[in-house]
N, C-alpha and C positions, 0 to 999 in steps of 0.2 A: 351931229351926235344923237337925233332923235332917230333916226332908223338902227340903231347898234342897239341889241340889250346883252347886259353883261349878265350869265346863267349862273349860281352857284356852281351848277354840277362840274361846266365848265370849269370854275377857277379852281374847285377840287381835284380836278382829273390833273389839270396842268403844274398844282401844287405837286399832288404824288407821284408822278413821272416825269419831274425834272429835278427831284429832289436827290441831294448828292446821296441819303440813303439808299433811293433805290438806284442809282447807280454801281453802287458798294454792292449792294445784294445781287445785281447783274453780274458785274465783274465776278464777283465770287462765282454766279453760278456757272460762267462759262470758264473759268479757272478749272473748278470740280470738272466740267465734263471736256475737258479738253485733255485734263490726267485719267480719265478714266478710258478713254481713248487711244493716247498712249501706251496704257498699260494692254490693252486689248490688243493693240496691233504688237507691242511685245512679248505678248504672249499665243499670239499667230505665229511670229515669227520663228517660235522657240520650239513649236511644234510641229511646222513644216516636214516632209516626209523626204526622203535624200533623192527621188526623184523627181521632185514636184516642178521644176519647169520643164522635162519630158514631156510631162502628160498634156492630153490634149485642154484647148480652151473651148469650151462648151458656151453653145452661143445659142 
């Protein structure tokens, strides 16, 4: 046990990123950008042009 030292910084870091707060705050945020995503490709979708897979794919 004498080669181990336990860091503050360590048991701080390990407190706020395993805390179900910021889990809550993840979840949310990838909630938000997964709807904001959706609405983006459904509003691609909704504007697509009537010949849009004619056209060529540009590479």
């Amino acid at each position: 046990m004498g080669k181990y030292t336990i860091r503050p910084q360590e048991i701080y870091l390990l407190e706020c990123y395993s805390s179900p707060a910021y889990f809550k705050e993840m979840h949310d945020a990838y909630a938000h950008m997964l709807e904001a995503a959706e609405y983006a490709l459904e509003l691609f979708m909704s504007e697509l042009p009537s010949d849009y897979r004619n056209r060529p794919i540009n590479i």
